[in-house]
N, C-alpha and C positions, 0 to 999 in steps of 0.2 A: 751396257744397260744396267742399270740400278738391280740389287738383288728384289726389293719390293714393289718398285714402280715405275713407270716408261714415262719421259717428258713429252711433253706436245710436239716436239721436234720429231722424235722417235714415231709418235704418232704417226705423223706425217710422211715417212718416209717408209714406215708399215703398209698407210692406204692412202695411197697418190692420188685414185682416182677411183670411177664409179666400175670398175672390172677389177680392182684388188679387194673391192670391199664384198661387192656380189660374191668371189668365189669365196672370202673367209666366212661370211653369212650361210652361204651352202653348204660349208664342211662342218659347221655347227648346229647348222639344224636339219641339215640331211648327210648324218655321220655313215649312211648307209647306201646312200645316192640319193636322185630324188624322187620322190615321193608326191602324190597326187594328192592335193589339199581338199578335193570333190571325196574319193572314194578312201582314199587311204593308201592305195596301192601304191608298189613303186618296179612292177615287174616287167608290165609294159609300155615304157616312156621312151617315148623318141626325143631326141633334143633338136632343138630349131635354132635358130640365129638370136644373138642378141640376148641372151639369156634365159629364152622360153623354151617350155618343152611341154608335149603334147601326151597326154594321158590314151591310151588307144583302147582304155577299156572303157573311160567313159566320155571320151572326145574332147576333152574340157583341153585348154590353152594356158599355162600358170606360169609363174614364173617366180624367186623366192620371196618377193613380195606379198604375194597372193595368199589371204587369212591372216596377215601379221599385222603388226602396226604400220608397217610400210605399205599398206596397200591403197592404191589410185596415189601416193605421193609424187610430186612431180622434183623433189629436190634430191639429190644423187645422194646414194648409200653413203660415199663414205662422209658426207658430212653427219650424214643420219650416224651414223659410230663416232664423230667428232663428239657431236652432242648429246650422247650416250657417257661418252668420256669425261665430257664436261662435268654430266650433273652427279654421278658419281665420285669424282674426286674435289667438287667445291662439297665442302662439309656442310655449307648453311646451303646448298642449292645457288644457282643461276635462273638472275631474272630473265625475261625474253625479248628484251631491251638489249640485255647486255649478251645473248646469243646471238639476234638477227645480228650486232656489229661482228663477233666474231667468224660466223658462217655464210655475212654475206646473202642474209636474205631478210624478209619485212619481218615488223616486229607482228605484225598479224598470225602472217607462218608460224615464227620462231614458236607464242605460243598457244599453238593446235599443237605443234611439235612437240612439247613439252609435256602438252596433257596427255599424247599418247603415247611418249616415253614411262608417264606415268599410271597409263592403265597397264601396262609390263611388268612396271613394282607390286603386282599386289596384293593381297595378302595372301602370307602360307597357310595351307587348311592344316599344317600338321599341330596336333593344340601341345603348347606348357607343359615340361612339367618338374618335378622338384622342387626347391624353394623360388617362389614365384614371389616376386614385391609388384603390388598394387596402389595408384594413385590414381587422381582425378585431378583437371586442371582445366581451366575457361580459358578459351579461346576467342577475340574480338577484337573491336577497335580499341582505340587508348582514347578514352574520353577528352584528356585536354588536348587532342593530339587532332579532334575533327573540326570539321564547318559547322559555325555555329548552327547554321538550320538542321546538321545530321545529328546533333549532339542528343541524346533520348533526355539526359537530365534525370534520370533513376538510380541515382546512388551509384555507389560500388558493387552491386549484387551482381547479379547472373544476368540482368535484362540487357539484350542485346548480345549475348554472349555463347558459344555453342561449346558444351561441353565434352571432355575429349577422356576417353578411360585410358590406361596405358597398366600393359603389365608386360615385365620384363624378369624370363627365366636367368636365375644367381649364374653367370658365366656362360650363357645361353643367349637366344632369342630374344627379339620384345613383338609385342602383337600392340596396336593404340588402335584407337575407332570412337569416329564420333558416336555421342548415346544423345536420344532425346532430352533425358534430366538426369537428376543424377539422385533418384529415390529406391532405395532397397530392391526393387521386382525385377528395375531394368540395368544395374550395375550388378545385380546377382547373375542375372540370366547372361548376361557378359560373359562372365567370368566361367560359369558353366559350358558357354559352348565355346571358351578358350583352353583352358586349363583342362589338365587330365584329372581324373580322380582319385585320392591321394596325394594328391600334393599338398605343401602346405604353405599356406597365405601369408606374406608380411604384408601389413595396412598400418595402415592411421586409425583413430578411434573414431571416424566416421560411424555416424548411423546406418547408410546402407549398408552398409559391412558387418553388422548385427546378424549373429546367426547363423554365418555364415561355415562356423566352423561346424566338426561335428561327423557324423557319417558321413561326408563328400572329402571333406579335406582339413587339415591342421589347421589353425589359426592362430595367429600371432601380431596382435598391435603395440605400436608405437604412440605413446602421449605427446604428439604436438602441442598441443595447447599448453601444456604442462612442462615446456624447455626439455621433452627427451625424444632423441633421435637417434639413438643406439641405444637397444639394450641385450646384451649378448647374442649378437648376430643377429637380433631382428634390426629391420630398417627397412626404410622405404629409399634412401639415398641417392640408388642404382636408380631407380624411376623417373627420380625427380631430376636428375640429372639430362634423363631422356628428354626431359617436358622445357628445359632449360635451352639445350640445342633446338628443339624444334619453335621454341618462339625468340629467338633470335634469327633465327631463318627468316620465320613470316614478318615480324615485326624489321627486322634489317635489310632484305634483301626482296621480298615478295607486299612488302609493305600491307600488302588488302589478300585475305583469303576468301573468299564468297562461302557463306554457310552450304552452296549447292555443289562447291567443289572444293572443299574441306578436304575431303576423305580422300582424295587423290593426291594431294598433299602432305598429307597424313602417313602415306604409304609410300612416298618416295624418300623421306626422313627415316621411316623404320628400313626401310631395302638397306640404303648405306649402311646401319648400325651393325643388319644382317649379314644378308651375301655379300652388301658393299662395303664390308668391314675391310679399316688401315690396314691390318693383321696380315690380308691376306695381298697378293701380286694383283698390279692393279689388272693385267691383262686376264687373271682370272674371275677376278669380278667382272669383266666386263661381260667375260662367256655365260655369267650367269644370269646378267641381266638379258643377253641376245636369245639363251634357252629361253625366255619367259615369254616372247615377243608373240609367237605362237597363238592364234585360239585369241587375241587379244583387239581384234582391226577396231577402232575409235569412229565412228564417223563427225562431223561436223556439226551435223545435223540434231543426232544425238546428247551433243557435249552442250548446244545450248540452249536444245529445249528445255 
């Protein structure tokens, strides 16, 4: 086995089937045994056949699907970890296209699947901090790229376009999120319930960014407009770099983001950067992503209302 990461083969011969995947799911998120998803408890549980086990303080039937993203699924765990595996190690993401082929199930499945792999990625409540580089970036169609009847015909501006903030801690974290606009109130108030205080800002000479520095935090801009992108250690680079990979993804591989499920998207692109960082052994990202799973069940219904 590779010292940083396992091949599909490896994969494969890790979780054969839906009883090798069940018990490594159970030993990850019931490191203690299991535990009652009703009450909390885990001191009186009987186990039953088939993977269930019965809560006897509050009668309840669970099994380790029960509260997670896996729950009422009718496709076996270990593909659900295949496709775990999948979109953590394709760097731009996997379409649900190109998952139903590999897993063997509709492309419909594939992505409900996807979306609720992606309610698992997201976001960490822990905020920024240190030097923190800040950007903004539009997110949409590519105008010569639609049918003519979709085409808005508004220029190059922002119409039709959903704006995306992204800030990313110097050798750290990145946090992104879609924003309504992108005017001083609402990319301030961002950045405040991201960012710690004391830290300090690298930006661009944007207007919402005015003011910014001061009692909260340092400030430090870069003259775009004016050919300069480094000036002793400030930069915005690290960001922009962010905003590069995440629209090669949508624009290469996911083709159409819906403004309704933007942010889900959004947050499976920052996870790999994250906890799904090359850096680390892929089988430990993967545990990080199965920890998330928790607290997270999607339903259908939900995703497209």
């Amino acid at each position: 086995m590779s010292k940083s990461t396992i091949s599909t083969f490896e994969l494969f011969e890790m979780f054969p089937d839906e009883e090798t995947a069940r018990t490594y799911l159970e030993q990850n998120l019931w490191p203690e045994g299991p535990k009652c998803p009703v009450c909390g408890l885990g001191e009186r549980i009987t186990t039953r056949k088939d993977g269930f086990y019965r809560c006897n303080q509050c009668k309840e039937d669970f099994t380790v699907r029960t509260s997670t993203i896996f729950e009422r699924s009718h496709i076996p765990l270990h593909k659900w970890i295949y496709a775990m595996y999948l979109l953590l190690t394709a760097r731009k993401g996997i379409s649900s296209l190109q998952l139903s082929k590999e897993i063997g199930i509709r492309q419909a499945s594939a992505w409900f699947m996807l979306h609720r792999i992606r309610e698992a990625c997201g976001p960490d409540l822990k905020k920024l901090r240190g030097i923190i580089e800040i950007d903004e970036c539009l997110v949409g169609g590519i105008e010569a790229n639609k049918h003519e009847h979709k085409k808005l015909k508004a220029g190059r501006g922002t119409v039709g376009k959903t704006p995306v903030l992204g800030m990313r801690e110097r050798g750290g974290r990145t946090v992104a999120t879609p924003i309504a606009n992108t005017d001083a109130w609402t990319v301030q108030a961002e950045i405040h319930r991201h960012v710690e205080i004391g830290s300090t800002l690298h930006t661009d000479e944007a207007g919402a960014y005015a003011g910014i520095g001061g009692i909260f935090f340092g400030h430090y801009a870069v003259n775009h407009s004016e050919g300069e992108f480094v000036r002793d250690g400030v930069t915005t680079n690290g960001v922009e770099s962010v905003f590069a990979v995440l629209k090669r993804g949508l624009i290469g591989v996911y083709h159409h983001a819906s403004k309704k499920h933007l942010a889900r998207y959004i947050d499976e692109f920052t996870f790999r950067l994250n906890e799904g960082n090359v850096k680390n052994h892929t089988l430990t990202r993967l545990e990080c992503l199965v920890s998330a799973v928790s607290g997270k069940r999607l339903t259908y219904k939900t995703l497209i209302q």
